[in-house]
C-alpha positions in Angstrom: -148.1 210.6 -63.3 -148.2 213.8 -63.2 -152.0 214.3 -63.4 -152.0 212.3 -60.1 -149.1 214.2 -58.4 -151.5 217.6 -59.3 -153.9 215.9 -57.7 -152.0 215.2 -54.6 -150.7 218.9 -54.3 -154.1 220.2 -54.8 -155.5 218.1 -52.2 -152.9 219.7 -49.5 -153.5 222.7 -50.2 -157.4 222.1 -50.1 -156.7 220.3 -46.6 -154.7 223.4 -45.5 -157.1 226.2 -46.2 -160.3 224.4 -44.7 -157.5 224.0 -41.5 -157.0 227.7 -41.6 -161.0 229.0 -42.4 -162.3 226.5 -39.5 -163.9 228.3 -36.9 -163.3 226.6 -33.7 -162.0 227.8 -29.8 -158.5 229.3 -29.9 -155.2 227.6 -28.2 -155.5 227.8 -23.9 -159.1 226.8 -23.5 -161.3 230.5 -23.0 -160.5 234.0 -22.3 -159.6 235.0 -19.0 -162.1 237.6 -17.0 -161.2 237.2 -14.0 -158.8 239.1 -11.6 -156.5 237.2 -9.5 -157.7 235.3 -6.5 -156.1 235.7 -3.4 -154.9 231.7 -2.7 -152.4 232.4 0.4 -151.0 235.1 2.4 -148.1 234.5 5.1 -148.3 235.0 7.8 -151.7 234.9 8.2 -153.7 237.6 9.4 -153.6 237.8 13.2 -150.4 235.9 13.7 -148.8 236.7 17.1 -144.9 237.0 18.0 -143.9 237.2 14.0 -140.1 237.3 13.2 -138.0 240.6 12.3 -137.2 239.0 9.5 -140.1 237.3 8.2 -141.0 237.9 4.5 -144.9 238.7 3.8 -145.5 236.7 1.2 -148.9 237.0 -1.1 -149.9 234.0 -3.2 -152.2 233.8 -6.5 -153.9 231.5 -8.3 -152.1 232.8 -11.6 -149.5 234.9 -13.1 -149.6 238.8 -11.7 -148.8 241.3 -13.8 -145.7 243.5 -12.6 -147.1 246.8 -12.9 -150.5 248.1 -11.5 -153.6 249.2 -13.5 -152.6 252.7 -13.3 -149.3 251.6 -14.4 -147.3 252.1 -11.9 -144.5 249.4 -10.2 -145.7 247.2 -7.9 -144.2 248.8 -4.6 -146.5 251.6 -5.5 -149.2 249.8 -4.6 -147.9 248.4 -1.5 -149.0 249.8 2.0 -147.2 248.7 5.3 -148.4 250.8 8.4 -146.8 251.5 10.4 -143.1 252.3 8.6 -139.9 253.6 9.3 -138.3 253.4 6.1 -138.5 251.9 2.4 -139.5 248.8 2.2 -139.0 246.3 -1.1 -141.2 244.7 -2.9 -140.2 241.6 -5.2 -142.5 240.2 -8.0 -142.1 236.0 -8.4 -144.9 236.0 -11.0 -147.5 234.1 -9.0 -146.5 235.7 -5.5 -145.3 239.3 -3.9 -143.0 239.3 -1.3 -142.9 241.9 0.8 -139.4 242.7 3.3 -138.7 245.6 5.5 -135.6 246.7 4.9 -134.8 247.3 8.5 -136.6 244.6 9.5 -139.7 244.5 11.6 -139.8 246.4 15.2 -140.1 244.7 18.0 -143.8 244.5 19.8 -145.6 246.5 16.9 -148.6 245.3 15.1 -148.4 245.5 11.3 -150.8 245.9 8.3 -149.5 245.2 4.7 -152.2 246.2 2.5 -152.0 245.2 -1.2 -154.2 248.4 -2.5 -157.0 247.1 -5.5 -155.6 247.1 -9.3 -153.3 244.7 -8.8 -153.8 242.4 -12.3 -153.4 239.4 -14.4 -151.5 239.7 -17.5 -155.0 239.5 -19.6 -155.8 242.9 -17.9 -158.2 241.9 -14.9 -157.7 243.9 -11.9 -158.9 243.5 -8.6 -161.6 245.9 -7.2 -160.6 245.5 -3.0 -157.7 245.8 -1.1 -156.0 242.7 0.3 -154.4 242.7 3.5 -153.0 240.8 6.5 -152.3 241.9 10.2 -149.7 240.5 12.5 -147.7 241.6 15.2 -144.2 240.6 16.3 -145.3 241.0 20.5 -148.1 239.5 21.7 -150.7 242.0 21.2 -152.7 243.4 18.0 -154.0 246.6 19.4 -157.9 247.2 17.8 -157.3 251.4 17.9 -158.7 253.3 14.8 -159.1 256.7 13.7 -161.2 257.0 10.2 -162.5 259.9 7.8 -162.7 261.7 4.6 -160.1 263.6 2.9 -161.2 267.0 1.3 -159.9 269.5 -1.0 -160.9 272.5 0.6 -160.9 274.9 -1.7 -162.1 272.6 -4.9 -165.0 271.4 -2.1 -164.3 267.8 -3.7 -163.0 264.7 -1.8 -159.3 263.4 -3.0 -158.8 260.2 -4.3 -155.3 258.5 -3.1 -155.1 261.2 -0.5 -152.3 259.4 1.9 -153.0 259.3 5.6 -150.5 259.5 8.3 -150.3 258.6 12.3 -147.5 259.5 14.2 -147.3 258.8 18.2 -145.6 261.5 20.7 -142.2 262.7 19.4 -141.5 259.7 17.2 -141.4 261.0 13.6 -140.1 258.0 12.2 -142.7 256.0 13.0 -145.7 256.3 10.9 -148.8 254.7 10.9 -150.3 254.8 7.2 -152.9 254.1 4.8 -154.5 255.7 1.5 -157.8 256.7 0.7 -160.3 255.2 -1.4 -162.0 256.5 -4.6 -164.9 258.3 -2.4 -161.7 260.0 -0.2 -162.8 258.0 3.0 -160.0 256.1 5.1 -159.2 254.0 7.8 -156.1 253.5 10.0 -155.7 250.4 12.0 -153.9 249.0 14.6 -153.1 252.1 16.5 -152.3 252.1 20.3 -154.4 254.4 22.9 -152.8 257.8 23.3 -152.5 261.4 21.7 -151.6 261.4 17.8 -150.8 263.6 15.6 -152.7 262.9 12.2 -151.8 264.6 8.8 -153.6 263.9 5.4 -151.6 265.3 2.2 -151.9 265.2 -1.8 -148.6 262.9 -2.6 -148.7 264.1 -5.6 -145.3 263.1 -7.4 -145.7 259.2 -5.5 -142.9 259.9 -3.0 -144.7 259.3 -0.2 -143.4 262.3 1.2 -145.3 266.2 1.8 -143.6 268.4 -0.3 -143.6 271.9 -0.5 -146.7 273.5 -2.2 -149.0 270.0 -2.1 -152.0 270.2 -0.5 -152.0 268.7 3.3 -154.2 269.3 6.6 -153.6 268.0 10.2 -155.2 267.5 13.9 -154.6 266.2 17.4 -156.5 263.1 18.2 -156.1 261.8 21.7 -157.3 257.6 20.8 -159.2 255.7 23.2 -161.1 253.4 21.1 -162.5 255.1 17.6 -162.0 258.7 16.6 -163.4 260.0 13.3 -161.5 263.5 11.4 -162.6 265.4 8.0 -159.4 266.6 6.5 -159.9 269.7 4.9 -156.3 270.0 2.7 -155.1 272.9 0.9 -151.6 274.8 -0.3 -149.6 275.8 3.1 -147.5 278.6 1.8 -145.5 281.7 3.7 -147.3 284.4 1.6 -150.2 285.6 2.2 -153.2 287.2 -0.6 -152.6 289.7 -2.8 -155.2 291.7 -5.3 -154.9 289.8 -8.9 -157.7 291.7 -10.5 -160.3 294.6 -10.4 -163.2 294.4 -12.8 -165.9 297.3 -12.5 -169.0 296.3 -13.3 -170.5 299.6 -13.0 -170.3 303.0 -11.6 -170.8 301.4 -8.1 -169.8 297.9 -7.9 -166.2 296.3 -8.0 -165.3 292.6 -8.7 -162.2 292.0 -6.9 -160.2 288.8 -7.0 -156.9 287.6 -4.7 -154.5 285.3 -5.8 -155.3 283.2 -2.8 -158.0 282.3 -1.0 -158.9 284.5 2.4 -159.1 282.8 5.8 -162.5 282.5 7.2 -161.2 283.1 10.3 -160.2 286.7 9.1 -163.5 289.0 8.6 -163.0 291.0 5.3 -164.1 294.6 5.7 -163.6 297.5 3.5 -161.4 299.0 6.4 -159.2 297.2 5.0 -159.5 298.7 1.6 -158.4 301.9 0.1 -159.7 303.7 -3.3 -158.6 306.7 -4.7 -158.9 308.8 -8.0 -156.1 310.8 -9.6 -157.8 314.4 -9.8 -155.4 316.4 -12.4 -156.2 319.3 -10.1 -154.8 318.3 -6.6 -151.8 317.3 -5.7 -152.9 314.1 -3.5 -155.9 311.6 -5.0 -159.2 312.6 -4.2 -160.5 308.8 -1.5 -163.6 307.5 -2.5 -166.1 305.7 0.3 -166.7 302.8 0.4 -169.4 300.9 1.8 -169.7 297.6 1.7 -168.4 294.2 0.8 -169.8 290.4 0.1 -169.3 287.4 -1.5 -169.3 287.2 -5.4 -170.7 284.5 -5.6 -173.9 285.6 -3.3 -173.7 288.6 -5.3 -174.5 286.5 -8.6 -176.6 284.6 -6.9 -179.1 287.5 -6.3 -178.3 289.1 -9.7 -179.3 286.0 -11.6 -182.4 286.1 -9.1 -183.2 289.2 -9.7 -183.2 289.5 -13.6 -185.5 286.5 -13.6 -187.9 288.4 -11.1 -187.7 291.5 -13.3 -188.2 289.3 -16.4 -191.3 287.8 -14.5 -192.8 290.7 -13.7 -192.7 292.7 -16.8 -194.2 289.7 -18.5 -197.2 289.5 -15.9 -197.6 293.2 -16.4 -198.4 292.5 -20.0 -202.5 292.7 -20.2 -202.7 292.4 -24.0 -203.7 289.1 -25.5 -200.7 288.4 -26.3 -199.2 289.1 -23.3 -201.7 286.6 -21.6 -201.1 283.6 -24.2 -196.9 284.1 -22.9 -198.1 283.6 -19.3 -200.1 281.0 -19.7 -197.6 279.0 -22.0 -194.7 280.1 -19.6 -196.9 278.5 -17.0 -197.4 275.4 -18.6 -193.7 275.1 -19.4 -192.9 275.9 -15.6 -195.6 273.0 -14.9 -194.2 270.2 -17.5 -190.3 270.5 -16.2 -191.6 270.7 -12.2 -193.6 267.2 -13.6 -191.3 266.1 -15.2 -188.2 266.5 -12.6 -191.1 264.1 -10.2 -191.5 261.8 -12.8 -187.7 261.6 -13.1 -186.8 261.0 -10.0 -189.5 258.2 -9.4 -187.8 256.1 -12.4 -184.4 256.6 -10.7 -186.0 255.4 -7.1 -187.2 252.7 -9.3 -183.9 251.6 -10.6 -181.8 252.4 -7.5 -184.5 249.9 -5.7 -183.9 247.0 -8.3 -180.3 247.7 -9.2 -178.5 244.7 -6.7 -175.0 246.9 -7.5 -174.2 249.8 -4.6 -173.8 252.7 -5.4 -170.9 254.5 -3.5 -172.2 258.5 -2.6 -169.0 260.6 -2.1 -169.2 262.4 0.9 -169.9 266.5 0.6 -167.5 268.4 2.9 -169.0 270.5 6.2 -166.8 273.5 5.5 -167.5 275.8 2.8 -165.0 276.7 0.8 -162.5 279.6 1.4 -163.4 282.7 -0.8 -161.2 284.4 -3.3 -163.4 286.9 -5.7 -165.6 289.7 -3.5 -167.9 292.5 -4.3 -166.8 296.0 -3.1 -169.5 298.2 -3.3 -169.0 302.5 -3.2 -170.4 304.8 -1.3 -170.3 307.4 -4.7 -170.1 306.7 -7.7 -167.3 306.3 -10.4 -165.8 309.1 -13.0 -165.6 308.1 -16.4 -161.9 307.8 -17.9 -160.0 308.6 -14.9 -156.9 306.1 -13.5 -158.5 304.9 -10.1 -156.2 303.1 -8.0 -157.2 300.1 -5.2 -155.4 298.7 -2.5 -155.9 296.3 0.4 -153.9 295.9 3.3 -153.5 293.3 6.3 -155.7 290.3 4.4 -154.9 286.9 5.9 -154.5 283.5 3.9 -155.0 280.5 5.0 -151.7 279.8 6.8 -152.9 283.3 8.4 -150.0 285.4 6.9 -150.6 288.8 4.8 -149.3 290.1 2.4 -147.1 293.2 2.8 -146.6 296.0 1.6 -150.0 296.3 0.7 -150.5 295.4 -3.2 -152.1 298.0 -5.1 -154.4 297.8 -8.9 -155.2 300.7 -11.2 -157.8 300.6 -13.3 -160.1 302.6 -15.6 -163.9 302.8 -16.2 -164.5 303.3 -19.3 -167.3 305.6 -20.6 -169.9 303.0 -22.3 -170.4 303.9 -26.1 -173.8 305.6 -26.5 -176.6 303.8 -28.3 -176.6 303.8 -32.2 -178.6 306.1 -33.8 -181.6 305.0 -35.6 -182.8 306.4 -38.9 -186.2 308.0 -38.4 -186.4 307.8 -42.4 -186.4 304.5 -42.3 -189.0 304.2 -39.6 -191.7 306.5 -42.0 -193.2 304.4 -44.5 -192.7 304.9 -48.2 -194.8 307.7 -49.8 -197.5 306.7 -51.7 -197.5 308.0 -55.6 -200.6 310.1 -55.5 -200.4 309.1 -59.3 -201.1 305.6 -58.8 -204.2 306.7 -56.3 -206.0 308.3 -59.5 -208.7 306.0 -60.8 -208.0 305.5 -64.4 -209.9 307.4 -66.7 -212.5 306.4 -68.7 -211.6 305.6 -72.3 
């Protein structure tokens, strides 16, 4: 009896672990891959003579997660152009609706764009916007203005830059929209007439400029189409001052600003003053000046210059050896210039057979604002002596200077002198006139 009942018990527990081992498709059929699909949108895009009230309501095929891919609410990733106020966005797992809290004005045309990352709750986001137009008159104006967004000074375009359209003296009122991951945007539904159009770096997500984020603006009068580059940078009341003076020798100064300089403003050395404390006199002895450029050109032809140096002395070389370093720097110069070809055949290759599109991000027109400069002197510098460099009456940006004039002192410093060699060392090691005896004979 109790043989059998062993049996029994053994037998369960046998049944239980194959249940648990067996390899087979988990509970709720396969894994989810993909994002949610758009089933229905109300109203539908186009609809005329739409309610104040109405609710836009976005249907989906499955449960929407309640936060975006970049983790943020839901109502972050909501766009409704134009707007006059917040607007509320409630999740109902398979649907967003979307109110204005002041309802809808009359005779506007509306677009209520849901930007791309919404997702499911296994992770899959969309990649595209989704959006619906309707107007509560009778007309759906076609107006657009489009463009890139730029950070001017970083020379790169802005991701998630937001875009704003206001019309005449009606600053409630904005038509709005955000820029995609190449910084190009596109505002729709605007009526014919002069706006005002500002791009700015929201960078807390209040959907408001603050102070000291990075914004640009322009005048479009809208018949049709426009198209505006938005070159955005820091719009502050203070204008740049001298953060640092670097000599690189005798006759050459780096200086750097704080902020960038207008390009509107050309930088002279008028506007420059540099003096040396002479222990001697009562007043600092001036020093001329005589010229001024970009750092950046001015490392540019430095680099280009060592190599030419470098080049020549090498070509200058007649020994054999000499000749063997030409010849393989040749060769070397010859295999990269080949090999750059033969690289960038293989990548026409691939771009021609790869069916995916890839998106180029736009290169800004403008260059970018300078900061760092090269002052060069008319004679040269004293060795351990306080010189002292100031600049007056250099614009920013916004176009305001700095006053009173910021001043830097600095030192050049004598460079330590070579180190000795040991001309002992350099003899060789006396022979043992000893050991130069032949042996004698025994």
């Amino acid at each position: 009896m109790k043989d059998a009942r062993r049996l029994r018990l053994w037998l369960i527990v046998g049944a239980l672990t194959a249940a648990c081992a067996s390899q087979g498709m988990p509970p709720g059929g396969p894994p989810d891959k993909e994002p949610p699909v758009l089933r229905k949108v109300s109203p539908e895009s186009g609809s005329l003579r739409v309610s104040r009230s109405q609710v836009v309501t976005f249907s989906f095929d499955e449960v929407v997660n309640e936060r975006t891919r970049a983790g943020q609410p839901l109502d972050q990733g909501v766009v409704v152009s134009p707007s006059d106020g917040a607007i509320s966005v409630d999740w109902h797992r398979t649907s967003i609706a979307i109110r204005n809290r002041k309802g809808w004005r009359p005779d506007i045309a509306y677009t209520v764009t849901i930007l791309s990352g919404l997702q499911d709750l296994s992770g899959n986001a969309t990649k595209k916007p989704l959006q619906t137009v309707f107007s509560t008159g009778s007309v759906i104006p076609h107006g657009e203005v489009s463009g890139v967004a730029f950070d001017w000074v970083a020379q790169q375009v802005v991701s998630g830059a937001r875009v704003e359209a206001m019309i005449g003296n009606d600053t409630a009122l904005k038509f709005n929209t955000v820029a995609d991951t190449a910084g190009r945007f596109v505002l729709t539904t605007l009526p014919p007439g002069p706006l005002r159009v500002r791009a700015y770096v929201d960078a807390n997500s209040n959907r408001i400029l603050d102070p000291r984020e990075l914004w640009d603006s322009a005048s479009v009068t809208l018949t049709d189409t426009a198209s505006r580059q938005f070159y955005m940078f820091a719009h502050d009341t203070l204008g740049p001052s001298l953060l640092d003076v670097t000599p690189i020798d005798s006759l050459t100064l780096r200086v750097k600003f704080d902020r960038p300089v207008s390009p509107g403003s050309p930088i002279d050395v008028a506007r420059f003053s540099l003096k040396w404390r002479d222990s001697t006199k009562a007043d600092s002895v001036p020093i001329p000046l005589r010229r001024i450029s970009s750092a950046a050109r001015f490392d540019t032809l430095t680099q280009q210059r060592k190599l030419f140096v470098v080049d020549s002395v090498r070509r200058a070389d007649t020994t054999a050896a000499g000749r063997r370093a030409i010849q393989r720097g040749d060769s070397l110069a010859r295999a990269i210039r080949q090999d750059s070809i033969a690289q960038a055949q293989v990548a026409s290759v691939k771009a021609a057979r790869d069916t995916i599109k890839v998106i180029e991000r736009p290169k800004p027109a403008r260059p970018a604002p300078l900061s760092d400069f090269i002052l060069e002197l008319g004679e040269p510098l004293r060795y351990d002596v306080f010189v002292t460099l100031s600049a007056r009456d250099v614009a920013g940006l916004t176009g305001h200077v700095h006053r009173p004039a910021r001043v830097k002192q600095f030192v050049l410093r004598k460079p330590p002198p070579p180190p000795k060699t040991d001309s002992t060392a350099l003899k060789p090691p006396a022979k043992d006139s000893a050991a130069l005896k032949p042996p004698k004979k025994p």
